[in-house]
N, C-alpha and C positions, 0 to 999 in steps of 0.2 A: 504494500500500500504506500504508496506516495502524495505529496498535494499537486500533480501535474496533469492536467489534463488539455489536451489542445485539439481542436475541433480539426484544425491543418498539420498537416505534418511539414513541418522546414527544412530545409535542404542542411543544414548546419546549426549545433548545440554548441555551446559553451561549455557547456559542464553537465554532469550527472550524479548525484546524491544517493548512495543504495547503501542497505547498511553492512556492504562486506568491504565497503571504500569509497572513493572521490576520482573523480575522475574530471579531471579538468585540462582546457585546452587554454595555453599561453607562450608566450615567443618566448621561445628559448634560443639558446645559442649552438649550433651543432657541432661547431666543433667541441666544446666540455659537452656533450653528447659522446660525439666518437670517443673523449678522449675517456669517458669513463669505458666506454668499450675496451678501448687500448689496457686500462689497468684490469679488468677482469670483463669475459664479454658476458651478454647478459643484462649487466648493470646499467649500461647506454638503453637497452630496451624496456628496462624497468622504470626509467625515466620518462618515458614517450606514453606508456602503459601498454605496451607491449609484451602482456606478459608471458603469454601462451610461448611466443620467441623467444624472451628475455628468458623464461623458467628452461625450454630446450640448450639453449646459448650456455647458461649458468652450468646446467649440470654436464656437457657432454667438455667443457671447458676442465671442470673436478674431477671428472673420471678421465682426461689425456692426459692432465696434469698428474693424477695418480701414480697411471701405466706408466708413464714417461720417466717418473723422477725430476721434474722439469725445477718445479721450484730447490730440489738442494742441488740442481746442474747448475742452475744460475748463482747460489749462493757462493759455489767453488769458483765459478768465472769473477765475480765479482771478487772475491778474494786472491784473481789469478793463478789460480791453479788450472789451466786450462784442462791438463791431463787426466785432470779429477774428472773434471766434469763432461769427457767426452766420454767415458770410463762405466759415469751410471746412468748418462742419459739414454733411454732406451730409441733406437734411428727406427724401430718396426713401425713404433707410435707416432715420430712427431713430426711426419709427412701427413697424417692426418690432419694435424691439430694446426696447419699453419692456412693451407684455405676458410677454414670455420671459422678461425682467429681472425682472417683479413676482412671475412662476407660481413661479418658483428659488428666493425669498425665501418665498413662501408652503409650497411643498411641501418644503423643506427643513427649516422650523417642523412645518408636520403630521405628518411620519415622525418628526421625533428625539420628539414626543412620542408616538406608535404607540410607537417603539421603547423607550419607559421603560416604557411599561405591562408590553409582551412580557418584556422582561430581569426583571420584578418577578415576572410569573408562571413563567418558566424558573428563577428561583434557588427559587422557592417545591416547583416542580415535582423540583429539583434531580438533571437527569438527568445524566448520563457524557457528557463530550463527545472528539472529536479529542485526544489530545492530542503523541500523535508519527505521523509523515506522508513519506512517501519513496517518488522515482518517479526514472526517468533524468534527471529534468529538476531534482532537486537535494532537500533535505530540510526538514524545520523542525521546531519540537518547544518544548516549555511551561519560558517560564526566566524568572527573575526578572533586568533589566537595569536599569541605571541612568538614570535621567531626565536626570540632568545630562550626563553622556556623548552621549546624542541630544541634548542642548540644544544641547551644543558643537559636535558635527561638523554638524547643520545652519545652527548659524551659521556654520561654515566654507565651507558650499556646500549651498545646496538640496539635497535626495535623500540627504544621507549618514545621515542621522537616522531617515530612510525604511528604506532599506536595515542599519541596525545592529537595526533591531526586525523585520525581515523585513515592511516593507510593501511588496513589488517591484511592485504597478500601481502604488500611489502613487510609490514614487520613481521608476520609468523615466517618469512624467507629467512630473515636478518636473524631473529631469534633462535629458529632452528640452527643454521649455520655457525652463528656465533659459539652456540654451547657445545656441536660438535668439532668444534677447531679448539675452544680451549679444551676440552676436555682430551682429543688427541695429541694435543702439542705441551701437555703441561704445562702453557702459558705461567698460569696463575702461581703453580710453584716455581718456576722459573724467577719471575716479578719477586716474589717471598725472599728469596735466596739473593736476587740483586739490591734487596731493600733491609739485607742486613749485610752486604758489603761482600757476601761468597760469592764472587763472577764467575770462578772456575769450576763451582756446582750447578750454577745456574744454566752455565752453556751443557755441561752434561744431562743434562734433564730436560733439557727443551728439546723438540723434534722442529729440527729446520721446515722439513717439507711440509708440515702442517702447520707451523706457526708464521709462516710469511702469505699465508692465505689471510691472516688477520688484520694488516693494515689496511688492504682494501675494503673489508668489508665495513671494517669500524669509520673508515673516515670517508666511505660512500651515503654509511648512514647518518652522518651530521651533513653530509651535504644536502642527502633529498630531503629530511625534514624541516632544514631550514629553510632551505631554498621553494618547496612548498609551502611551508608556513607565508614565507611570504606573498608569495601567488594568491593563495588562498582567503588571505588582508584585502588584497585588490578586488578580487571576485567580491566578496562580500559589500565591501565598499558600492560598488559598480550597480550588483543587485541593489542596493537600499535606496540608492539614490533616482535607479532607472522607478522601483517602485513608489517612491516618494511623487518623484514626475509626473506618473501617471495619474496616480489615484489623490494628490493632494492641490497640482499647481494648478493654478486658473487657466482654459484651455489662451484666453488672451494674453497671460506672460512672454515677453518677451527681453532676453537678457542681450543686449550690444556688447559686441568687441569691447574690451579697455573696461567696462562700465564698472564699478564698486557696487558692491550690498555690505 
């Protein structure tokens, strides 16, 4: 059940209000698009809401990086051990993994630019969208939050920034993920051991190849909640005032260029 009903159907929404998430259309920049591609793919389509791609991209990205050994191959190059890392990188895998790696970079760029056009012609079109939404399965509805507030609880923990703007696929993603990376990487004793000064315990007890899957996800997840937080400001704003317009100002108002109220 929703409050939306419209007699016409418009060629282009602004947004959509359900209560498994939001889904809203606004310019974005494609390349921090691609480039969240570039750092894990997936994440670029998570962005766009592409997730049925985004969630294929994510995981088939997890399981070549697995096979592969990819992430402790890149930690020995980075360390210059070239020999290392040509040694556990597996070559059967990562012939696979470098077309998929480039199509997530490229289709991630192509859509967020499709989707500026679309969002240009939908504000022009300026139809009625979703904007409160309720089923047994829980509610949602059009509000203005704070950006710093997602800033902070996803710095506290991946998913809380998700879930304070109601983006429950993207957080129950980030939250899944999160607990099974620290929980295989012994992050958290790792951190314990460097925050009583033993580095040389701390590097034995963390697992490279699953603990370098953790900055991206952690600092993909201050991006999208913030960076929708603030989207979602504008949206609201945009809605209240179109609402106001209609149903409040006298159809003979008229506001001049320059003029002061």
């Amino acid at each position: 059940m929703n409050n939306f009903r419209n007699k016409y159907r418009n060629r282009y929404y602004q947004a959509n209000f359900t209560p498994f998430g939001t889904i809203q259309l606004h310019q974005r920049n494609p390349h921090i698009v691609a480039l969240w591609s570039v750092a894990f793919p997936g994440f670029g389509h998570f962005l766009i809401h592409k997730f049925i791609t985004g969630f294929a991209l994510f995981f088939w990205e997890f399981y070549i990086n697995q096979v592969t050994h990819l992430n402790t191959a890149m930690m020995y190059s980075f360390n210059g051990d070239i020999a290392k890392a040509k040694e556990i990188l597996d070559e059967r895998y990562i012939y696979l993994y470098i077309p998929v790696y480039l199509f997530a970079i490229w289709d991630s760029y192509r859509t967020a630019v499709d989707e500026n056009m679309i969002h240009l012609l939908a504000k022009r079109e300026n139809a009625k969208f979703t904007t409160f939404s309720i089923n047994p399965f829980g509610m949602n509805f059009i509000s203005k939050k704070k950006p710093l507030v997602a800033f902070a609880w996803s710095l506290a923990f991946p998913s809380l920034g998700q879930m304070y703007i109601h983006r429950i696929i993207g957080a129950l993603l980030l939250l899944i993920m999160t607990i099974v990376v620290i929980l295989n990487s012994d992050l958290v004793e790792g951190i314990h051991y460097c925050m009583l000064g033993d580095f040389g315990r701390a590097r034995e007890v963390v697992d490279e190849q699953w603990s370098l899957y953790f900055p991206s996800i952690y600092f993909y997840g201050i991006y999208d909640a913030y960076s929708n937080t603030v989207e979602l400001g504008k949206l609201f704003s945009w809605e209240q005032a179109d609402f106001l317009k209609r149903h409040h100002q006298p159809q003979n108002f008229v506001l001049h260029k320059g003029e002061k109220i």
